[in-house]
C-alpha positions in Angstrom: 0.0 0.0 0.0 1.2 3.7 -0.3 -0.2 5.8 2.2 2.2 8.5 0.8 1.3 9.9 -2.4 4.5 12.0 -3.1 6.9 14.2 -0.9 7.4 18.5 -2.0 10.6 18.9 0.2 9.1 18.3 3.9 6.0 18.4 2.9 4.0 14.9 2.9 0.8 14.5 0.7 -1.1 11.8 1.9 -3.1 9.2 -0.3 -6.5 10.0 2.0 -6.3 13.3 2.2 -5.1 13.3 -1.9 -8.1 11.7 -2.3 -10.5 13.6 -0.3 -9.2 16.9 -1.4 -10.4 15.9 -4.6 -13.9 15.2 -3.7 -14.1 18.3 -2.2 -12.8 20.2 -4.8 -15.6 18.2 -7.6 -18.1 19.2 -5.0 -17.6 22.7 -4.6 -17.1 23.2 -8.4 -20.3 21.4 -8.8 -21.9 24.3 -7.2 -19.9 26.8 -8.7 -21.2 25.4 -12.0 -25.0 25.1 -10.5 -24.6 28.6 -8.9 -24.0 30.4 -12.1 -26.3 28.4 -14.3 -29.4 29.1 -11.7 -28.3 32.8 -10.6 -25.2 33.7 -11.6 -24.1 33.5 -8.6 -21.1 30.9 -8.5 -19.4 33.0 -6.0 -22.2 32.8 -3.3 -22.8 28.7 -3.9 -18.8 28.2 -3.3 -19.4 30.5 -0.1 -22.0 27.7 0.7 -20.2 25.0 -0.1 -17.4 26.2 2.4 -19.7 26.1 5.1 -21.2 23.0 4.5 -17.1 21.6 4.4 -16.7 23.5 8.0 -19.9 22.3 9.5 -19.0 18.8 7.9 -15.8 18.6 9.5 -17.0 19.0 13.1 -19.3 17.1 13.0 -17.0 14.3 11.3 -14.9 15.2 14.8 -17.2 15.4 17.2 -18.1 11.4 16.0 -14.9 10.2 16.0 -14.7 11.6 19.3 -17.5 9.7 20.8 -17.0 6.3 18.9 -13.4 7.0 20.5 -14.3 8.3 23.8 -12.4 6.4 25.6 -9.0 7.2 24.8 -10.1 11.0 24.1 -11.3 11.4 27.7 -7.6 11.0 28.8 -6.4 13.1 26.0 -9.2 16.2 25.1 -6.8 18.1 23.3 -6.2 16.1 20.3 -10.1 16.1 19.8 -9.1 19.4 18.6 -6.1 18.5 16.5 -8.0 18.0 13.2 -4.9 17.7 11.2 -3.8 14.5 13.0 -6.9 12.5 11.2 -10.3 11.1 12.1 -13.6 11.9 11.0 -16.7 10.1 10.8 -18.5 10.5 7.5 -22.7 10.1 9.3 -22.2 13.5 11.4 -20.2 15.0 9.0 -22.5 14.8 6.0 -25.6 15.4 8.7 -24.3 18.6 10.2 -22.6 19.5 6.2 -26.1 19.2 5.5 -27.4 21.6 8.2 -24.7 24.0 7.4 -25.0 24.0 3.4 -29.4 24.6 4.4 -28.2 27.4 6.8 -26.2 29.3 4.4 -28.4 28.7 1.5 -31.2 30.5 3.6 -28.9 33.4 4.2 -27.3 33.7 0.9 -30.9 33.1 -0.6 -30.0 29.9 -2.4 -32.4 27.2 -3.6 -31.7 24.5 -1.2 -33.3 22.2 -3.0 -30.9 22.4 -6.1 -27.8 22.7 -3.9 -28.8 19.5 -2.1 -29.6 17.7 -5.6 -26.1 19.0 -6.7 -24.2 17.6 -4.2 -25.5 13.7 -4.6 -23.1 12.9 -7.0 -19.9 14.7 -5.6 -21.2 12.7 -2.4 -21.4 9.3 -4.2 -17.8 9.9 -6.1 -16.5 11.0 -2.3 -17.1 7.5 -1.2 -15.8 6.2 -3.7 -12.4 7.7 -3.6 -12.1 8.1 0.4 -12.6 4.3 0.1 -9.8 4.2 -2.3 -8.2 6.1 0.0 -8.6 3.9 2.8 -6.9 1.0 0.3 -4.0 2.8 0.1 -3.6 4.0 3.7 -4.8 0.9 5.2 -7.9 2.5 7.1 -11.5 0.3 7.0 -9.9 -3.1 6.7 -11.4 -6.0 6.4 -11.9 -9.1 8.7 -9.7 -11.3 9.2 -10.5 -15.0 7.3 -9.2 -18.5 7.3 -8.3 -18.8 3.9 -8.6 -17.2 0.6 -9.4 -20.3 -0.7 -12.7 -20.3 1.1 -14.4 -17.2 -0.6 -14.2 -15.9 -4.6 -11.0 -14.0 -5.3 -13.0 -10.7 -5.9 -14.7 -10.8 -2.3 -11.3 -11.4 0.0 -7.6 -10.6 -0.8 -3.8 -10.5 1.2 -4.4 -6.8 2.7 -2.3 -4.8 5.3 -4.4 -3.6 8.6 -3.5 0.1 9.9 -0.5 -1.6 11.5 0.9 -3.2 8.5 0.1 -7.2 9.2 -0.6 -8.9 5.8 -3.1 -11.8 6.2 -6.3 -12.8 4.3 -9.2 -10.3 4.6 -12.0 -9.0 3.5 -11.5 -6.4 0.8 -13.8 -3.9 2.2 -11.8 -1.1 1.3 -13.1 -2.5 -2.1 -16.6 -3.2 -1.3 -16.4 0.8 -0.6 -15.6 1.7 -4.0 -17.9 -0.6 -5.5 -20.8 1.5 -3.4 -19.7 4.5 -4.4 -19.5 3.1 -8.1 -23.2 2.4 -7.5 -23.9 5.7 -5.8 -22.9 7.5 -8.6 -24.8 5.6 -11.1 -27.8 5.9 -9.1 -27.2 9.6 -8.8 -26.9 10.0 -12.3 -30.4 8.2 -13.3 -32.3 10.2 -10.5 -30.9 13.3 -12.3 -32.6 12.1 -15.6 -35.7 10.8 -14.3 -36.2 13.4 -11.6 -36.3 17.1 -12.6 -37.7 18.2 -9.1 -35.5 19.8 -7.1 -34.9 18.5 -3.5 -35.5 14.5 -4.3 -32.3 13.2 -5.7 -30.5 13.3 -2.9 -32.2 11.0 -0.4 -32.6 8.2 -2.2 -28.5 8.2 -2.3 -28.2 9.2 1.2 -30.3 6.1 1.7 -28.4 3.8 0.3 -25.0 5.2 1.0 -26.2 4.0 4.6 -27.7 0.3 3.6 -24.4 -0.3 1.7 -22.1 1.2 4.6 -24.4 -1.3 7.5 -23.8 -4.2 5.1 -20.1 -3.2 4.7 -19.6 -3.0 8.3 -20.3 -6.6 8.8 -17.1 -7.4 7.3 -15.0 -4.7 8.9 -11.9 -5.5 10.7 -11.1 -2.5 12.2 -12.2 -2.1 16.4 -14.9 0.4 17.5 -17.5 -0.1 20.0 -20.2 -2.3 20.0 -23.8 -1.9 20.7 -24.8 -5.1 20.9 -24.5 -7.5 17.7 -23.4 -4.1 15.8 -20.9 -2.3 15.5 -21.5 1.5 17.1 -20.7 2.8 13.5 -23.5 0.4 11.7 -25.9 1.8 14.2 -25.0 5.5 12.3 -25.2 4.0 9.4 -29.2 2.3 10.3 -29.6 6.3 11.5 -28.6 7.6 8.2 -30.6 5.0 6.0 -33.8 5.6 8.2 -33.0 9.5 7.4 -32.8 9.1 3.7 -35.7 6.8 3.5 -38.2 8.7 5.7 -37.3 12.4 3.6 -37.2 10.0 0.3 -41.1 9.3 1.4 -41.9 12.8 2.2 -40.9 14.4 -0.6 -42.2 11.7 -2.9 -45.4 12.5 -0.7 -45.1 15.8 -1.1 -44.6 15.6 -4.8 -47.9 13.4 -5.2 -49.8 16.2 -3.3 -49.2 18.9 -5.2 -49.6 17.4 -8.4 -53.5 16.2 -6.9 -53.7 19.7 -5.7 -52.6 21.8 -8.6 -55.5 22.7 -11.0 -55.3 21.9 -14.5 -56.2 24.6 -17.0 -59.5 23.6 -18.8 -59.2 22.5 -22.2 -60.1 25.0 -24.8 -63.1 24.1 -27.5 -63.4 25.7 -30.6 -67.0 26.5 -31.7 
């Protein structure tokens, strides 16, 4: 693996945060494109995007701080030290979420079209943080007998964050294979659906499904609450949350359309 992309001198790009740069950067000139398409206004959808990053990132902290509580309550400082690694993606794209609705409302945004621009950024950022995790050796996979027991695409010889090669899981793959799906679902909600404020639940939806199902064969420790790990129990929380606004909006939808007069049909004499 190569957790090291390249080296400037003393500086040290990293594969992750290579990776998850790059997401960001698609993502914020999504809107940049949206912004000055619908208004523009690319300026003001960046400045929205930025927040949404900000918000995302403590809220990314603030669960890796509780999943890890038990070594942070000895250290509370490095909670702070961002730079240092550790976010988890359910609070940061929850709060990213609140943040992007918050400065849309002040900067007089359509919400609705910044969330629907921001599935597929989302489903390509899973993709890539997961191929990030490959190359770093974050979100391994179990541990197995024998890679003779399962097909070679399912399990492979891959490092844990401490460098031990044995037979695992490749769920570092089974992440980029979600976010291969994520984006393809994105892209057919964008054809089929041309209301604003819809596309992006269904994804969030199954970004979650496919993350509990992942977690099954995760290798790496966290919590447990009870048969689950603490970080499928987010993941449950984050399917429910796409599901339940998925049904709303189509609800919603189906409402207005009943309740939405249709112009009577003109006769001629």
């Amino acid at each position: 693996m190569h957790p090291e992309l390249f080296r400037i001198g003393r500086i040290v790009v990293q594969s992750y945060t290579a990776l998850l740069d790059v997401a960001v950067i698609v993502g914020l000139g999504a809107l940049a494109w949206r912004g000055q398409r619908e208004q523009q206004r690319a300026h003001a959808w960046v400045d929205a995007g930025l927040v949404a990053l900000i918000a995302g990132i403590v809220g990314g902290r603030i669960e890796h701080g509780i999943i890890h509580w038990e070594y942070f309550a000895g250290h509370p400082v490095e909670l702070l030290q961002v730079w240092n690694g550790g976010l988890g993606w359910h609070l940061a794209i929850v709060l990213g979420m609140i943040g992007l609705l918050a400065a849309c409302r002040l900067l007089k945004i359509d919400w609705r079209t910044a969330f629907d621009t921001v599935a597929i950024p989302l489903a390509l950022g899973v993709g890539l943080t997961h191929a990030g995790c490959l190359l770093s050796r974050c979100a391994y996979g179990r541990e197995i007998r024998s890679l003779a027991d399962y097909p070679p695409y399912l399990v492979a010889e891959l490092p844990d964050l401490y460098n031990v090669v044995i037979p695992r899981f490749s769920t570092q793959l089974y992440g980029i294979a979600l976010g291969i799906v994520l984006l393809i679902a994105g892209i057919v909600l964008s054809r089929v659906i041309r209301r604003p404020g819809v596309r992006i639940w269904p994804v969030l939806a199954l970004l979650g499904l496919g993350m509990f199902g992942i977690g099954f064969y995760r290798g790496d420790s966290v919590p447990m609450f009870g048969q689950f790990r603490i970080d499928q129990v987010f993941d449950l929380a984050v399917a429910a949350l796409g599901i339940v606004l998925t049904l709303i909006t189509a609800w919603k939808r189906r409402r207005t359309a009943k309740t939405t007069p249709t112009e009577p049909q003109q006769t001629g004499e």
